[in-house]
RODO-2510 file (C-alpha; in nm, 4 decimals, decimal comma):
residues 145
     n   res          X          Y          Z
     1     x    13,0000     8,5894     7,5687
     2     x    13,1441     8,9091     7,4263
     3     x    12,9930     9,0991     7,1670
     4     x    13,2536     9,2984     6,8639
     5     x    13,0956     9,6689     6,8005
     6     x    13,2867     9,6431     6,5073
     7     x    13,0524     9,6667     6,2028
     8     x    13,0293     9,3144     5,9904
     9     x    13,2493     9,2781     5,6817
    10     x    13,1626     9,0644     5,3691
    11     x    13,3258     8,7432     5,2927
    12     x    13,7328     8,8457     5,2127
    13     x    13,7730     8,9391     4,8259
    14     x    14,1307     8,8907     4,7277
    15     x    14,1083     9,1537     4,4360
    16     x    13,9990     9,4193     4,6871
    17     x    14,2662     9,3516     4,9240
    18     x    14,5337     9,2858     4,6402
    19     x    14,4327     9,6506     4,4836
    20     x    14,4085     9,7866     4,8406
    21     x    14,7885     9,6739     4,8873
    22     x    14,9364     9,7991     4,5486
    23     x    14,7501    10,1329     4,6010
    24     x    14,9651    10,2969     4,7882
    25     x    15,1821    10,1853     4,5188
    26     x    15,0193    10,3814     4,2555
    27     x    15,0341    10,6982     4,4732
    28     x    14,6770    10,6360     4,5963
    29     x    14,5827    10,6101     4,9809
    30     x    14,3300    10,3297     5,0349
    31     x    13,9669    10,3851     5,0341
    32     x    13,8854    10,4314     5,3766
    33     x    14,2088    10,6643     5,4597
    34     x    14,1495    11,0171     5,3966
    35     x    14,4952    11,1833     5,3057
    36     x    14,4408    11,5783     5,2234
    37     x    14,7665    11,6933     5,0446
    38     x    14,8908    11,3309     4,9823
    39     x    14,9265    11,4025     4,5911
    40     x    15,0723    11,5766     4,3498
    41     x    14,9290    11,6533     4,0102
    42     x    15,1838    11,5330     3,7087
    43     x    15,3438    11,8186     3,5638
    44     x    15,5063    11,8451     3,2018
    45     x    15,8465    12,0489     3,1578
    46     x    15,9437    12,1975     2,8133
    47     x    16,1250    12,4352     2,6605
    48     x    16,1282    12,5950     2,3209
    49     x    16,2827    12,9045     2,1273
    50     x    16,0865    13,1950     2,3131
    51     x    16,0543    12,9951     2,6869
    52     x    15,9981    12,8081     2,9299
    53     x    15,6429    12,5976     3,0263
    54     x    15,5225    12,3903     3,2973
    55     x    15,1470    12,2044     3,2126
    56     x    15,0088    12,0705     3,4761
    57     x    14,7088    11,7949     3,4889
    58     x    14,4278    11,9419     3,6781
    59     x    14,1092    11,8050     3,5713
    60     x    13,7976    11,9596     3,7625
    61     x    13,9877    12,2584     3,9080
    62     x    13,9352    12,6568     3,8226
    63     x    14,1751    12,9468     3,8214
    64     x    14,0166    13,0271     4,1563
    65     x    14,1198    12,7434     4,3593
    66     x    14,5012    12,7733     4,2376
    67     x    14,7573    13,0225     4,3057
    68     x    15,0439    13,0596     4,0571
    69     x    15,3349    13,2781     4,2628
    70     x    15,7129    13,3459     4,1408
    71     x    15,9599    13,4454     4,3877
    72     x    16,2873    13,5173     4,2989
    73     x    16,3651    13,1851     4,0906
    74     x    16,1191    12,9809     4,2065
    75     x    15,8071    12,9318     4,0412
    76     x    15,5639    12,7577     4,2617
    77     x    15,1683    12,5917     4,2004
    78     x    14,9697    12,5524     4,4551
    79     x    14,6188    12,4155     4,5465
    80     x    14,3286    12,2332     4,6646
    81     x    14,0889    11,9560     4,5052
    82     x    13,7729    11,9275     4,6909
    83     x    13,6220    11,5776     4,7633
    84     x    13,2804    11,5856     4,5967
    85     x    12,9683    11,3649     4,6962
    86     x    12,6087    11,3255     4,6192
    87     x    12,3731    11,3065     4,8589
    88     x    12,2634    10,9411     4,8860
    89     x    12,5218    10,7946     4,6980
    90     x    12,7894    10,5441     4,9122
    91     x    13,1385    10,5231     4,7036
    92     x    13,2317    10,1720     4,6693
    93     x    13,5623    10,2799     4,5561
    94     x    13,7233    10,6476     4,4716
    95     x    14,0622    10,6700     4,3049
    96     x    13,9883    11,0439     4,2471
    97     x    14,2942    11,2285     4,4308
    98     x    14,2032    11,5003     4,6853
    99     x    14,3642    11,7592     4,9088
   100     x    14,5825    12,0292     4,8798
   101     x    14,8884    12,0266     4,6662
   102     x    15,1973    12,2567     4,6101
   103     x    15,4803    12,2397     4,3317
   104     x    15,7834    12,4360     4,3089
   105     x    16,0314    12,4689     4,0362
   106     x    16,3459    12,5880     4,0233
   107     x    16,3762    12,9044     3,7034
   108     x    16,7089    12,9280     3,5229
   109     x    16,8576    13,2648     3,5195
   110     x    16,7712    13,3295     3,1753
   111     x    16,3560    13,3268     3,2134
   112     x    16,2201    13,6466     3,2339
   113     x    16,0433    13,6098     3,5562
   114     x    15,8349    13,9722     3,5897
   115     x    15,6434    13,8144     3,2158
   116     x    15,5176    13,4685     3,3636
   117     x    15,1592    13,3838     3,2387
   118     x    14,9329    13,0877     3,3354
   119     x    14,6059    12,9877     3,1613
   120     x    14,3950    12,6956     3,2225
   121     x    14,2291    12,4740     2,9399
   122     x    14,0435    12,1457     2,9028
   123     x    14,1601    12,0803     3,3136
   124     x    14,5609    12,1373     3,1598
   125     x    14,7197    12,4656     3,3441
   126     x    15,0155    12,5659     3,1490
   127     x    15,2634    12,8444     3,2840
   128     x    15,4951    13,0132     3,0168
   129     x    15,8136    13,1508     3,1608
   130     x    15,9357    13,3754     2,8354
   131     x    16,3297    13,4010     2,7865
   132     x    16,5186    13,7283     2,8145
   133     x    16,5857    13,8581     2,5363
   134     x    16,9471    13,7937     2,5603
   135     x    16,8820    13,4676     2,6720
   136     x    16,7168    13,3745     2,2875
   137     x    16,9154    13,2387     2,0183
   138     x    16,9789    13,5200     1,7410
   139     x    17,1525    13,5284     1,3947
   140     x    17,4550    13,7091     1,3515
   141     x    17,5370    13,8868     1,0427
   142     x    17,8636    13,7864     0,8789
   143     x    17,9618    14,0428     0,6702
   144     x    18,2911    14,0782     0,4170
   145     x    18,5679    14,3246     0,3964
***
């Protein structure tokens, strides 16, 4: 008779399974994969009169674990979210999103590259690219003759 090493599951749950197939969906990996750099953080774009910003969602993370580099025209975000765990505790289920990450962005030619500044709030990193000042919108003087 042949014995299975394999550990015993419980009895099949179709709601775990059915979330386990969508997951990868969703941009998770399933529970029991472990996928370091498998994610990146959601990023907003904007612009307004004086620049350019990028925010980026980044809950749990300091300024020490990112790195904020521009090269030329490229403005790129980079990474790493540790997995935590408590001692004692088994996870039933973690949707938290872990590894190392890196963004890059294309600048237009009118951002003012050597003035970028980054500053992280309430787990929200926003980068502001300023404008050159020929770049910003300016009122011309009509005058009469």
């Amino acid at each position: 008779m042949f014995t299975s090493l394999a550990t015993t599951r419980p009895l099949f749950d179709f709601g775990t399974a059915l979330d386990q197939v969508f997951d990868g969906v969703n941009g998770y990996a399933p529970d029991d994969v472990e996928s370091p750099g498998a994610f990146q953080p959601p990023v907003n774009i904007g612009e307004d009169a004086d620049g350019y910003f990028v925010e980026m969602d980044l809950p749990g993370l300091s300024m020490e674990e990112l790195d904020v580099t521009v090269d030329g025209r490229e403005l790129t975000i980079s990474g790493e979210r540790k997995a935590t765990s408590c001692e004692g505790v088994t996870y039933r289920r973690r949707e938290s999103l872990v590894g190392r990450f890196e963004r890059a962005f294309n600048l237009p030619e009118s951002a003012e590259t050597s003035k970028v500044e980054a500053s992280l709030a309430s787990g929200v990193l926003t980068v502001r690219i300023p404008k050159a000042e020929t770049a910003k919108p300016r009122r011309i003087e009509v005058k009469t003759k």
